[in-house]
TORSETOR-489873 format. One record per residue: x, z, y of N, C-alpha, C, CB in turn; residue in one letter. Coordinates in nm, 2 decimals, decimal comma. Atoms other than C-alpha are relative to their C-alpha. Glycine has a CB too. Layout:
! residues N
     n_xx     n_zz     n_yy    ca_xx    ca_zz    ca_yy     c_xx     c_zz     c_yy    cb_xx    cb_zz    cb_yy   rest
        X        Z        Y        X        Z        Y        X        Z        Y        X        Z        Y      a
...
//
This chain:
! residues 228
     n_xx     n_zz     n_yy    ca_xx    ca_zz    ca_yy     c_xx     c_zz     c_yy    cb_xx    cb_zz    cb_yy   rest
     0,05    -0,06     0,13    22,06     3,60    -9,74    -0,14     0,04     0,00     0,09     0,12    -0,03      x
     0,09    -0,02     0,01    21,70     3,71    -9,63    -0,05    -0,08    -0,07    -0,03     0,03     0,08      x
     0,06     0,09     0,03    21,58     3,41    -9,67     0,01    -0,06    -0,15     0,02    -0,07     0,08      x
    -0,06     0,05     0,15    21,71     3,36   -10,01    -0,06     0,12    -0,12     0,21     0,01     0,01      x
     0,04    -0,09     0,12    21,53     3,70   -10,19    -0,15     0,03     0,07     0,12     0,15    -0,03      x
     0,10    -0,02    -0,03    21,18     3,75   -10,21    -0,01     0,13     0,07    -0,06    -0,02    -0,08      x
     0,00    -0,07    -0,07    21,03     3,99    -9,99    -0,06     0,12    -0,08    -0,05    -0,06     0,10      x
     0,07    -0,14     0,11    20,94     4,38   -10,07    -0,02     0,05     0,12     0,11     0,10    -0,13      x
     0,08    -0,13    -0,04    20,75     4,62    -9,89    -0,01     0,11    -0,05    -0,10    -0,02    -0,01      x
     0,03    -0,10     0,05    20,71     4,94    -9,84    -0,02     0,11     0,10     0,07     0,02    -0,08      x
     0,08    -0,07    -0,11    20,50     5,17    -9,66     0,07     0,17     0,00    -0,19    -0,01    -0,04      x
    -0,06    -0,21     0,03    20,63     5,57    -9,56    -0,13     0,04     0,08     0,21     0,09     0,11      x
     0,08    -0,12    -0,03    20,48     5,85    -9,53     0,08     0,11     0,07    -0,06     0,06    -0,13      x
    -0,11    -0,08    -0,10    20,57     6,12    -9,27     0,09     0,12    -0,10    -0,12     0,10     0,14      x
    -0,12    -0,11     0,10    20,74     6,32    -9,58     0,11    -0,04     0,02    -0,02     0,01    -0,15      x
    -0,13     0,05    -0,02    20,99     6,10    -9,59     0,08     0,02     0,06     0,02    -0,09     0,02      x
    -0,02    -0,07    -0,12    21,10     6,18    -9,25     0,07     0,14     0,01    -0,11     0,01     0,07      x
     0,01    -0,17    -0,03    21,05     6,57    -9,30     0,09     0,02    -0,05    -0,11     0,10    -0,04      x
    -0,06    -0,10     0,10    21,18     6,64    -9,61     0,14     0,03     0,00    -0,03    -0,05    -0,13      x
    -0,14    -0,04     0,00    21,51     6,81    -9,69     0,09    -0,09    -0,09     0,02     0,13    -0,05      x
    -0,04     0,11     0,12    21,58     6,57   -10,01     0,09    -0,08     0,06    -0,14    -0,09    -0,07      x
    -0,09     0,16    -0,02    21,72     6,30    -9,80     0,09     0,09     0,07    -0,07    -0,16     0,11      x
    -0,13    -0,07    -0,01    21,97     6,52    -9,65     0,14     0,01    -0,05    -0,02     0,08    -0,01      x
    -0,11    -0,02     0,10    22,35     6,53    -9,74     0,04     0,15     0,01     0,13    -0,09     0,03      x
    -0,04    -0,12    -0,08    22,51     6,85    -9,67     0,04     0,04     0,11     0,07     0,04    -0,03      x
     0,01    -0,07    -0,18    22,49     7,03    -9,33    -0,05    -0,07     0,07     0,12     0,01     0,09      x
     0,05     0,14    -0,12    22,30     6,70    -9,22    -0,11     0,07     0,09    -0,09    -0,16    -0,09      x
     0,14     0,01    -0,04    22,06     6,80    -8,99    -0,09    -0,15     0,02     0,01     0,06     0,12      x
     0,10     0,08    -0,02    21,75     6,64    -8,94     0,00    -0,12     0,09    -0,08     0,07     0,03      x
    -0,02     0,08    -0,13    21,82     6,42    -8,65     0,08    -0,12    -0,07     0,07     0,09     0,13      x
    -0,09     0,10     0,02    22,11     6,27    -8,82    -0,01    -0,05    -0,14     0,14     0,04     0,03      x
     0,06     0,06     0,14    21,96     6,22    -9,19    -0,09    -0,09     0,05    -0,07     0,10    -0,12      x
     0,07     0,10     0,01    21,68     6,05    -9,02     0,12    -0,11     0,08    -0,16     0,03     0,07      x
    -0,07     0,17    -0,07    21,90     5,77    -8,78     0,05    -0,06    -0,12     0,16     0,02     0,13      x
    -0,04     0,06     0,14    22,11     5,75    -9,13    -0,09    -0,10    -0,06     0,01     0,10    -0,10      x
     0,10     0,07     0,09    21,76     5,65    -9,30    -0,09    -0,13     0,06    -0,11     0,12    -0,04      x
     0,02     0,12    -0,14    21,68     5,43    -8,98     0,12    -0,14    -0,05     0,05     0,10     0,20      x
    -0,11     0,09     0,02    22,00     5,28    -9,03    -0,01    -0,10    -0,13     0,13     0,08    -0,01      x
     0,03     0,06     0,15    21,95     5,19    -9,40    -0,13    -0,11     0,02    -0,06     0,13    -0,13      x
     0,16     0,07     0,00    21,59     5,05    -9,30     0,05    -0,10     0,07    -0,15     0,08     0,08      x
    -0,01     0,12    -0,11    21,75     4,81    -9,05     0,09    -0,13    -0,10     0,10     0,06     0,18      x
    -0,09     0,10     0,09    22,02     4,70    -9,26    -0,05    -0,12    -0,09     0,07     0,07    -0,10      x
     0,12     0,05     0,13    21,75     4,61    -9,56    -0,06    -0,11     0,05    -0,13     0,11    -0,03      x
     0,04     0,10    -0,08    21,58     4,43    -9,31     0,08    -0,10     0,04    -0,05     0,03     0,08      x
    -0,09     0,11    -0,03    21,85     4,24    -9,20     0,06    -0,07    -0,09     0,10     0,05     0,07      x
    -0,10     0,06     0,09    22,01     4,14    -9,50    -0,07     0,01    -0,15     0,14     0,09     0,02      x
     0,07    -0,01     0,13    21,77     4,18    -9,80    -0,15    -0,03     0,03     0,01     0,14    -0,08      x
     0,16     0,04     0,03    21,42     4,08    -9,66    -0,05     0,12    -0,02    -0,02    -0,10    -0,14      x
     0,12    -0,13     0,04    21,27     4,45    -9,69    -0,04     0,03     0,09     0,04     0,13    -0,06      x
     0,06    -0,02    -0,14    21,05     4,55    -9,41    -0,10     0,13    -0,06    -0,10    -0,17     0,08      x
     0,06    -0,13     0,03    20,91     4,90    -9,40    -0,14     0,01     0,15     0,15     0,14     0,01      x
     0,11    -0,03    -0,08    20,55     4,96    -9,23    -0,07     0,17     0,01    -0,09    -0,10    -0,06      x
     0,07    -0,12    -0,03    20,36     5,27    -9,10    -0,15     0,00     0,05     0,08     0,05     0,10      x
     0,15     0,02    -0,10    19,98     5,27    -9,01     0,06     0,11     0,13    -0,19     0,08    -0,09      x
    -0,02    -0,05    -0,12    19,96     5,40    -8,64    -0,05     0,17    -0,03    -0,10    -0,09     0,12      x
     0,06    -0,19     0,01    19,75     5,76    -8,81     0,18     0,02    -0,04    -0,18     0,06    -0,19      x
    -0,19    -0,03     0,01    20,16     5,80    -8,96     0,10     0,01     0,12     0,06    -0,12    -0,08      x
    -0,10     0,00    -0,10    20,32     5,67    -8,70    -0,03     0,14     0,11    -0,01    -0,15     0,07      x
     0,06    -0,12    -0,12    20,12     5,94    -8,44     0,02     0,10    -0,06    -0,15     0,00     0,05      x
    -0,04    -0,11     0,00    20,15     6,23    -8,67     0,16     0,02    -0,04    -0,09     0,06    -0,08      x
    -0,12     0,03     0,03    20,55     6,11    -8,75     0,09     0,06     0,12     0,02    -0,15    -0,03      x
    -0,04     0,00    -0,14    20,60     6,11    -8,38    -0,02     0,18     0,06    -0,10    -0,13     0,08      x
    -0,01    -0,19    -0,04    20,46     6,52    -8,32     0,07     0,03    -0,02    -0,07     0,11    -0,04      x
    -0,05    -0,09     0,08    20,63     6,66    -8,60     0,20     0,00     0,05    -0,06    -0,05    -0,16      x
    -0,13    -0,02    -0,05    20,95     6,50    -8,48     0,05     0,05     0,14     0,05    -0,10    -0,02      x
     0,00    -0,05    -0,17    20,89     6,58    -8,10     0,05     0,17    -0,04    -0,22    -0,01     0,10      x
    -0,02    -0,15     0,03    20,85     6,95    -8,22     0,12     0,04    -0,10    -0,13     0,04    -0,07      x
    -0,13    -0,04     0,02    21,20     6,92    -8,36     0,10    -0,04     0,07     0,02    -0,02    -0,10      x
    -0,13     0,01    -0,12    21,37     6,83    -8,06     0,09    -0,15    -0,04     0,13     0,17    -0,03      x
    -0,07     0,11     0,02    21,49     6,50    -8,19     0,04    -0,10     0,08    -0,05    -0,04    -0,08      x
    -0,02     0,10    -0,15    21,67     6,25    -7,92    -0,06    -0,11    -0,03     0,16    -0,03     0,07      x
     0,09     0,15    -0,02    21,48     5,94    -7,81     0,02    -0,11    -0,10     0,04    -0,07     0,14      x
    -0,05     0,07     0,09    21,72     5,76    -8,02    -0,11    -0,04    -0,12     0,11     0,07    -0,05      x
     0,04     0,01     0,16    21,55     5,81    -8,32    -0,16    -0,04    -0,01     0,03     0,17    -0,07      x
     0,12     0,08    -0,02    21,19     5,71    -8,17     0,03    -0,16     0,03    -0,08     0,08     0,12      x
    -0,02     0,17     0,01    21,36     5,39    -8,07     0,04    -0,08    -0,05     0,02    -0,06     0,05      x
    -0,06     0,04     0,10    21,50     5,30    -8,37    -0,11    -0,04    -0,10     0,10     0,11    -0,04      x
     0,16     0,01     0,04    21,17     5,37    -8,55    -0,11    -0,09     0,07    -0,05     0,14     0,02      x
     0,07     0,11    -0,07    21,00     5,16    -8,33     0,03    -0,15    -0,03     0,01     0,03     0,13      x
    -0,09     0,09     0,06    21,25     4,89    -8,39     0,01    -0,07    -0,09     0,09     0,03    -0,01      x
     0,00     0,03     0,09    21,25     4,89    -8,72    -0,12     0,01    -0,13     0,09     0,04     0,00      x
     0,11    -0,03     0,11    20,95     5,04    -8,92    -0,10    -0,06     0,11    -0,02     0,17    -0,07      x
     0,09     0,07    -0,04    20,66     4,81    -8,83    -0,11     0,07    -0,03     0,02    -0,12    -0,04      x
     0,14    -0,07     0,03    20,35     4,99    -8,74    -0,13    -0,13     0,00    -0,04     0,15     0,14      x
     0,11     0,05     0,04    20,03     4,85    -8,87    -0,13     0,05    -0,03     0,02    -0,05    -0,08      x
     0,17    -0,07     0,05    19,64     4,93    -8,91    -0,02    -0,05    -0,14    -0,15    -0,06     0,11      x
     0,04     0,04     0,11    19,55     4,87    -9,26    -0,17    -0,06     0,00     0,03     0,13    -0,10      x
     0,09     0,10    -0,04    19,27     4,63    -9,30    -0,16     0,12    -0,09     0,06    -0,21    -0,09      x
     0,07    -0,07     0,06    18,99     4,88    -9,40    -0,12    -0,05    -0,02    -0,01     0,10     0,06      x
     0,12     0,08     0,03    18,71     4,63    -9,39     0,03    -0,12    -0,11    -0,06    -0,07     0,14      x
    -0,06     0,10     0,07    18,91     4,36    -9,59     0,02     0,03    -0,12     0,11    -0,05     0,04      x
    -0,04    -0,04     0,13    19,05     4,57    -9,86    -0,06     0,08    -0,11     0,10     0,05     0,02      x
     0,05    -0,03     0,07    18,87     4,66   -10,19     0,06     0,14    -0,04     0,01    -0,10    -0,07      x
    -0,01    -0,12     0,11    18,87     4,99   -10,40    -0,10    -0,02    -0,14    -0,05     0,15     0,07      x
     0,10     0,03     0,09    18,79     4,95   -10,73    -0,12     0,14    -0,04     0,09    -0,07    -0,13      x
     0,11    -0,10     0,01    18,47     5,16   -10,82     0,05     0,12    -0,10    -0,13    -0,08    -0,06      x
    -0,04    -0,13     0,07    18,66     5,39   -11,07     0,08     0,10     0,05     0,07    -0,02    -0,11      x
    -0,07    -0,07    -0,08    18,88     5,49   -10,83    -0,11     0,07     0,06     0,10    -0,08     0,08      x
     0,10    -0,07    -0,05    18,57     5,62   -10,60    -0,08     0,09    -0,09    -0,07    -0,08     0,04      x
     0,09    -0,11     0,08    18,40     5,77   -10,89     0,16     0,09    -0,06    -0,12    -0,09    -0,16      x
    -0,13    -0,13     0,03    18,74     5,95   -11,04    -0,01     0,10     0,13     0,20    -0,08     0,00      x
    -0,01    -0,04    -0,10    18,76     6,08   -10,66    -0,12     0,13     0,02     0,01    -0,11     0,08      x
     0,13    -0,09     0,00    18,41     6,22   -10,64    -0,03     0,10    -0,17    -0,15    -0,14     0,02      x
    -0,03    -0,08     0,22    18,47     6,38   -11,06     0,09     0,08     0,07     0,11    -0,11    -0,18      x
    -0,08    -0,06    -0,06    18,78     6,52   -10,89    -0,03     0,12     0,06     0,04    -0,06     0,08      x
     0,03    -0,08    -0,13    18,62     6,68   -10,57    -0,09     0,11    -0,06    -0,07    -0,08     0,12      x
     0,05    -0,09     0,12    18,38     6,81   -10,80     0,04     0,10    -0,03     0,00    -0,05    -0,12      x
    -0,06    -0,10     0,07    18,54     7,00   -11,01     0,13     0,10     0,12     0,06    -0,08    -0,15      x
    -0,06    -0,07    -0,10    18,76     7,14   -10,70    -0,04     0,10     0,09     0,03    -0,07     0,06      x
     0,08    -0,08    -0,10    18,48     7,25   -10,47     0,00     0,17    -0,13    -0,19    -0,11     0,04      x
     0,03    -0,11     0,12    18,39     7,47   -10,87     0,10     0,08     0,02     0,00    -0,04    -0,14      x
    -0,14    -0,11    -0,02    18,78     7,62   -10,86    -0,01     0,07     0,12     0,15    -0,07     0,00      x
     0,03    -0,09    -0,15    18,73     7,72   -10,51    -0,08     0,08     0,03    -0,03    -0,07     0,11      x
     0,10    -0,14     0,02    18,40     7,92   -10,55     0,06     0,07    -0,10    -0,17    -0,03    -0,06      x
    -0,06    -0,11     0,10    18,55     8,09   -10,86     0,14     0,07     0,09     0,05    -0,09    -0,19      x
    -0,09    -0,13    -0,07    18,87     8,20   -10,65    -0,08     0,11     0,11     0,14    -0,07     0,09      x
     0,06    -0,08    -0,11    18,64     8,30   -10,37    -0,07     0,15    -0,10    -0,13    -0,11     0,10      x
     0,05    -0,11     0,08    18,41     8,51   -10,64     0,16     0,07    -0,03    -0,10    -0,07    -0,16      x
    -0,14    -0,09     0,01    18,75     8,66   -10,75     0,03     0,10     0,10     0,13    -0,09     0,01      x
     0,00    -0,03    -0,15    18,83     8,72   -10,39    -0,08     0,16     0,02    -0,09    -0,14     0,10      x
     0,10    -0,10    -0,03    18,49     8,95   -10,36    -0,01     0,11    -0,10    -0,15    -0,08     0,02      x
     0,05    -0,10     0,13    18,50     9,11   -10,69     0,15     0,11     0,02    -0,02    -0,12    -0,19      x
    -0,17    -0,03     0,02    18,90     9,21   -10,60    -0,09     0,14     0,15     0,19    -0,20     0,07      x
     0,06    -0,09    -0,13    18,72     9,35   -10,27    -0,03     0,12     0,00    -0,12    -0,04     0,05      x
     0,12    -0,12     0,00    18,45     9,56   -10,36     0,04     0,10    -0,13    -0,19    -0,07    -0,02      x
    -0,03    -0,11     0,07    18,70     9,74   -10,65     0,09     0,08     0,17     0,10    -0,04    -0,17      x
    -0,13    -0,12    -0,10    18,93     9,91   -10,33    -0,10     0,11     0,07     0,12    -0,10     0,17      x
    -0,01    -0,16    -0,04    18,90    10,26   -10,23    -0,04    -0,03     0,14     0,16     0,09    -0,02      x
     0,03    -0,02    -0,15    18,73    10,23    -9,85     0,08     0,12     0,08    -0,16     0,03     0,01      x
    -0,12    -0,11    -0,09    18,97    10,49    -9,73     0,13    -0,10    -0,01     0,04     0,19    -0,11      x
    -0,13     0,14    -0,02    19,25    10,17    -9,78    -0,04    -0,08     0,11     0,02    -0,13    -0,14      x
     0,02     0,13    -0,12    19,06     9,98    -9,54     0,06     0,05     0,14    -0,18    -0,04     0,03      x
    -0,05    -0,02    -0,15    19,15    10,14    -9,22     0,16     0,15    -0,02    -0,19     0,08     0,12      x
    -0,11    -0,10     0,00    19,48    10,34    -9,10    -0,05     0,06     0,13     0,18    -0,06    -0,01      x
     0,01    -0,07    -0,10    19,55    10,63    -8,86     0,08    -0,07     0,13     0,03     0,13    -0,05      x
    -0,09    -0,03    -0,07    19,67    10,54    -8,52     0,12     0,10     0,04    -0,04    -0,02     0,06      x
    -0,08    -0,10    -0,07    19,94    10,74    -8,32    -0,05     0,09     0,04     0,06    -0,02     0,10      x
     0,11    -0,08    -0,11    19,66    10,90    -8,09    -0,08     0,13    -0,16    -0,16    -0,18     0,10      x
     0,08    -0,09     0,12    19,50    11,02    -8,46    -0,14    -0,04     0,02     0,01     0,18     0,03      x
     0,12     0,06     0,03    19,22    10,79    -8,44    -0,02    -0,10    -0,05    -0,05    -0,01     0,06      x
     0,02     0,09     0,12    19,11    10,56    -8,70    -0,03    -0,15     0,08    -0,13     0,07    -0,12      x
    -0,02     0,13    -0,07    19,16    10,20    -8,65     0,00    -0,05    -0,10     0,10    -0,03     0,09      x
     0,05     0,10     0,10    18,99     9,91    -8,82     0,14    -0,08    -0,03    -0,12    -0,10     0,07      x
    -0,05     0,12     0,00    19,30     9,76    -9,00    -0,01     0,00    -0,15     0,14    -0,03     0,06      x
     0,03     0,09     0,17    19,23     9,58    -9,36     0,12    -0,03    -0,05    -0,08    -0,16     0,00      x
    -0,09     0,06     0,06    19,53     9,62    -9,50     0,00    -0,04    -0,14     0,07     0,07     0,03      x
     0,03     0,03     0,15    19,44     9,59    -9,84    -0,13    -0,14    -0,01    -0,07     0,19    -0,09      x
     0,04     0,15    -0,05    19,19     9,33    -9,73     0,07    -0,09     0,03    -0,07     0,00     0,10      x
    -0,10     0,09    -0,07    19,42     9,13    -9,53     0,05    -0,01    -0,13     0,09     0,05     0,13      x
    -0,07     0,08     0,11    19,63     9,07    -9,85    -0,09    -0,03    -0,08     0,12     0,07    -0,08      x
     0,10     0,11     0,12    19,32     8,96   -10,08    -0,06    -0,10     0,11    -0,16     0,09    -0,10      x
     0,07     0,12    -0,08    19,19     8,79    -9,77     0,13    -0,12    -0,01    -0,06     0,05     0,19      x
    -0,07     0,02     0,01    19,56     8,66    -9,76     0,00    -0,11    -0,16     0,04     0,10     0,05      x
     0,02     0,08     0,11    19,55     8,53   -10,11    -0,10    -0,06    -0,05     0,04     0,04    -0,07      x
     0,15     0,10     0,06    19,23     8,38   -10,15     0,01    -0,10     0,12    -0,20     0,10     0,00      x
    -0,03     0,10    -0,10    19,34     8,16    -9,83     0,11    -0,10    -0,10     0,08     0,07     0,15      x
    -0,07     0,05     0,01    19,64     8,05   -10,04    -0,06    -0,10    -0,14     0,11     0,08     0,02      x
     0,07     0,02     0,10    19,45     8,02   -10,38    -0,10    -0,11     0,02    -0,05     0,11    -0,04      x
     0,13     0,05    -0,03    19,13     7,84   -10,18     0,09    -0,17     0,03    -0,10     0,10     0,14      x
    -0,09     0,10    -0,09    19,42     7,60   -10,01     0,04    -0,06    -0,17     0,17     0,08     0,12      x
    -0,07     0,05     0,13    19,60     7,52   -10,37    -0,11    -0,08    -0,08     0,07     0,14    -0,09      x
     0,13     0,07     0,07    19,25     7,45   -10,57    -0,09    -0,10     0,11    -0,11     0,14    -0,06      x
     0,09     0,01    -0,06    19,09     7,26   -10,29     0,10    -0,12     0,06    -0,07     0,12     0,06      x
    -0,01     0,13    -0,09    19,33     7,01   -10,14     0,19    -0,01    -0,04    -0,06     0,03     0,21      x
    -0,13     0,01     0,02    19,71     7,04   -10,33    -0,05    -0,16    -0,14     0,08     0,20    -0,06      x
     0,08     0,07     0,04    19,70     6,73   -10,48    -0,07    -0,13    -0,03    -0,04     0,04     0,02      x
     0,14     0,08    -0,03    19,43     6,53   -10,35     0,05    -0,06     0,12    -0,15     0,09     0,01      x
     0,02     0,06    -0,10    19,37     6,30   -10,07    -0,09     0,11     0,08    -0,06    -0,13    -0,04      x
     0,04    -0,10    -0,11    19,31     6,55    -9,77    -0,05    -0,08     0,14     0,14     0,10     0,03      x
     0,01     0,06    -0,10    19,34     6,33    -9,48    -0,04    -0,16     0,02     0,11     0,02     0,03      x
     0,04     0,13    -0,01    19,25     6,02    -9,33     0,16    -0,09     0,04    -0,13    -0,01     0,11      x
    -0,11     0,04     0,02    19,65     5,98    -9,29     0,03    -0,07    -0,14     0,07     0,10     0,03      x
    -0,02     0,00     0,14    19,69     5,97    -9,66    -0,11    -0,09    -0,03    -0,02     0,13    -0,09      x
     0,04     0,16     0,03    19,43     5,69    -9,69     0,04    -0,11     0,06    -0,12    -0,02     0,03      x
    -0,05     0,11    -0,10    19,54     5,47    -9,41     0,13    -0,03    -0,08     0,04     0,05     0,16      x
    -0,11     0,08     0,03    19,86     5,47    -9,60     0,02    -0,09    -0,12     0,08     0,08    -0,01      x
    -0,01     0,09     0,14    19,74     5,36    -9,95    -0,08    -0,13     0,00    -0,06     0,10    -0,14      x
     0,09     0,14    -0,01    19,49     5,11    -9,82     0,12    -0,11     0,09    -0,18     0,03     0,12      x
    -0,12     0,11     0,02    19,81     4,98    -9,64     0,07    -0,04    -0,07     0,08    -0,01     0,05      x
    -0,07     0,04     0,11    19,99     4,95    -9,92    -0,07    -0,08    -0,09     0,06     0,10    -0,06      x
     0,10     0,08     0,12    19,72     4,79   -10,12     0,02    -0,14     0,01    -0,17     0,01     0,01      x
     0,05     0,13    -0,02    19,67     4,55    -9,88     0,11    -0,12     0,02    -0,09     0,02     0,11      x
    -0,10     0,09     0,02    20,01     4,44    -9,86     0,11    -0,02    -0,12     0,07     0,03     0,11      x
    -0,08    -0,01     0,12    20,13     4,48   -10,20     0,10     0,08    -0,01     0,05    -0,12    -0,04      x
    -0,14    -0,06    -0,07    20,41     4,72   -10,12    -0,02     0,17    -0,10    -0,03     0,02     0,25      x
    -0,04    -0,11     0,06    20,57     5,02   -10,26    -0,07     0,14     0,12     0,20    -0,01    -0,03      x
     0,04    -0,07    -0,03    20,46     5,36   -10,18     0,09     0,13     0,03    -0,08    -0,01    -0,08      x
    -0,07    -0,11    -0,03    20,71     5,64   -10,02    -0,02     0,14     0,09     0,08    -0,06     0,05      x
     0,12    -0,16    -0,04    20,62     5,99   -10,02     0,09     0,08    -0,08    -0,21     0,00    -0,06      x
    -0,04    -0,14     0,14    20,71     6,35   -10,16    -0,14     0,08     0,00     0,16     0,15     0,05      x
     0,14    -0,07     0,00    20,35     6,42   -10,13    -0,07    -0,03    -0,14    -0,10    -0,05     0,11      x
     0,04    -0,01     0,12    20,21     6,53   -10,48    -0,14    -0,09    -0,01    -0,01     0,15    -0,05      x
     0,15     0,05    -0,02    19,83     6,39   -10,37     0,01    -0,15    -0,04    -0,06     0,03     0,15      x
    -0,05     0,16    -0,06    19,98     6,06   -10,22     0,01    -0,07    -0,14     0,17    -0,02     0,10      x
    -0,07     0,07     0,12    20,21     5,98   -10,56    -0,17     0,02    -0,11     0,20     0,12    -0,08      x
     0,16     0,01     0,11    19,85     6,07   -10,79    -0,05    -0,11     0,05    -0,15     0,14     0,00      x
     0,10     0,11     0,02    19,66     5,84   -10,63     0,02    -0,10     0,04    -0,12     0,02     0,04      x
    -0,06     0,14    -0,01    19,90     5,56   -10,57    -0,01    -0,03    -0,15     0,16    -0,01     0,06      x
    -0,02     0,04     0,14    19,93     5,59   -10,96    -0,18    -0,06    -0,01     0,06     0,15    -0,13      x
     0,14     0,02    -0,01    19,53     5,54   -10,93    -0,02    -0,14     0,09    -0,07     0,14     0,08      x
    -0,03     0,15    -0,11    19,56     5,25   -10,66     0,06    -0,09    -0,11     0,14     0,02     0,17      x
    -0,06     0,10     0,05    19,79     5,08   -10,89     0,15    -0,04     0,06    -0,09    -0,10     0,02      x
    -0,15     0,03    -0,10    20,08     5,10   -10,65     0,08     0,05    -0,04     0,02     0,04     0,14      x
    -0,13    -0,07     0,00    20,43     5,17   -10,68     0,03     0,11     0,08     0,10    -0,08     0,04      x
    -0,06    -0,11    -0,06    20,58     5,46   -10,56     0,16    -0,01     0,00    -0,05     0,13    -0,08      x
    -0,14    -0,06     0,02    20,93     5,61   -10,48    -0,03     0,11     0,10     0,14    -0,11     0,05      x
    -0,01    -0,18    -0,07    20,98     5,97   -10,42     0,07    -0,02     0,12     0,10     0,14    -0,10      x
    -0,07     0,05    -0,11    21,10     5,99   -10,08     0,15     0,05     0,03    -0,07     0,03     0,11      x
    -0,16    -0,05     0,02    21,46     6,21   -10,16     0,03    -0,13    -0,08     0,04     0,17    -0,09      x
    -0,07     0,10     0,06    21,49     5,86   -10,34     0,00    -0,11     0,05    -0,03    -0,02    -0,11      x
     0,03     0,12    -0,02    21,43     5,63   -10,13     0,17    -0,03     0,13    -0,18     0,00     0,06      x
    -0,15     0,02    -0,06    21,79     5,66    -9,92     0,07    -0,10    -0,10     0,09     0,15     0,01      x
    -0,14     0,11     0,10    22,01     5,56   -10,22    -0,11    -0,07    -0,12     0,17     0,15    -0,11      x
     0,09     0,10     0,04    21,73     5,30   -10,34     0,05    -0,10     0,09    -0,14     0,03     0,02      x
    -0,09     0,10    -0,04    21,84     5,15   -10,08     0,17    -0,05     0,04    -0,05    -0,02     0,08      x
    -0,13    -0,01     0,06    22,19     5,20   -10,10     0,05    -0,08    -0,12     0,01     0,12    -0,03      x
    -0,08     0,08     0,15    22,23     5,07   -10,46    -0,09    -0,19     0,09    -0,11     0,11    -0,25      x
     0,03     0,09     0,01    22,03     4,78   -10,33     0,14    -0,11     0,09    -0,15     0,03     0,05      x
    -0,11     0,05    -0,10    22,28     4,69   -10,05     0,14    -0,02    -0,09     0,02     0,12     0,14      x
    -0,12     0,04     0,01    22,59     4,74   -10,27    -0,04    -0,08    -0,11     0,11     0,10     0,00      x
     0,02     0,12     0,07    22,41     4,52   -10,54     0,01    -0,15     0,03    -0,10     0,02    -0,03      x
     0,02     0,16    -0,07    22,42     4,23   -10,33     0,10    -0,03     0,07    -0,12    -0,01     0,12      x
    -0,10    -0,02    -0,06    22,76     4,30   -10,18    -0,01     0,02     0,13     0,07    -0,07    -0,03      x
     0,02    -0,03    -0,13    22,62     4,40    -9,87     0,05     0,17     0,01    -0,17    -0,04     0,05      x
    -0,07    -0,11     0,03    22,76     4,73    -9,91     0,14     0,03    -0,11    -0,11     0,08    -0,03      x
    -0,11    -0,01     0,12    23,08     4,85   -10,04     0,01     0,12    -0,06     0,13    -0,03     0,05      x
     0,06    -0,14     0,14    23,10     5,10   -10,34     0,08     0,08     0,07     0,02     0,00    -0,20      x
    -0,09    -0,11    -0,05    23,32     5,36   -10,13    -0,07     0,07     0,02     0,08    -0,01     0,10      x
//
């Protein structure tokens, strides 16, 4: 049957992996991803779909899951089956609106980010300097900012939100859309940045809580799966 349906592509992103979306109930992590492994092999085996990773994905895919204790299995399954690849960064085009949208973008981002910071300073210099520090035990005053610390606190989260929620942050998040450019291929992610500027690329997307039973319906369309 491979040989019989054209071929589809499609590149992931380490969301896919993380997120909770693909989960059934009580699944942990370990056993939603082999599941989503499993689906990726099948596809490949029997529908011609081949899933790729640049190596910047594959390397931060591989921490995140180390740092969840996940058994070997599931790195050599991934290895197996999702085909890592460098995206051709000298080969492949951007068209010039995309680069100028990007730089219009950043623009106007860097602007939101000084106006929270101004916020930030103006939130500052109304508090009462007797909030800034508390008494120790001993009965001697000790530098703590508590009323600082929560505007410093929220102008971290504010500066984070206007400045890189979004947007292309990383050089992960490029590697993945210039692989997908360059191989024509769908785009799998729950990253809000990623899905914007795949719609900007021109690429397909699929949210990544949809990309399980995507391929699911695909398998029992073809009778390679049965509807139970």
């Amino acid at each position: 049957m491979p040989g019989d349906l054209p071929r589809q592509r499609f590149v992931l992103d380490t969301s896919l992996f993380i997120t909770e979306e693909i989960r059934r109930d009580d699944e942990s992590l370990e056993a939603a991803v082999l599941r989503l492994l499993d689906l990726v092999s099948t596809a490949r085996l029997e529908l011609n779909i081949s899933c790729y990773v640049p190596p910047s994905i594959h390397d931060e895919l591989g921490t995140m899951l180390r740092e969840r204790d996940v058994d070997d299995a599931v790195f050599s399954r991934l290895d197996t089956w999702v085909v890592r690849k460098s995206p051709d960064r000298y080969g492949v085009t951007i068209p010039a609106n995309v680069v100028y949208n990007f730089i219009d973008e950043m623009s106007d981002r860097v602007d939101r980010g000084l106006r929270v910071s101004e916020e930030a300073i103006r939130e500052v210099e109304q508090l009462d300097p007797a909030d800034l520090t508390r008494d120790t035990d001993d009965g001697e005053r000790e530098a703590y900012m508590t009323e600082a610390d929560r505007v410093l606190s929220n102008l971290r989260d504010k500066y984070r939100r206007a400045l890189r929620q979004g947007v292309l942050d990383s050089r992960e998040d490029f590697d993945l859309l210039i692989l997908a450019r360059e191989l024509d291929a769908g785009v799998v992610t729950e990253d809000r940045g990623i899905i914007s500027w795949a719609d900007e690329f021109g690429l397909r997307y699929v949210r990544g809580g949809q990309f399980p039973t995507l391929l699911e319906e695909y398998l029992r369309a073809t009778g390679v799966a049965d509807d139970d």
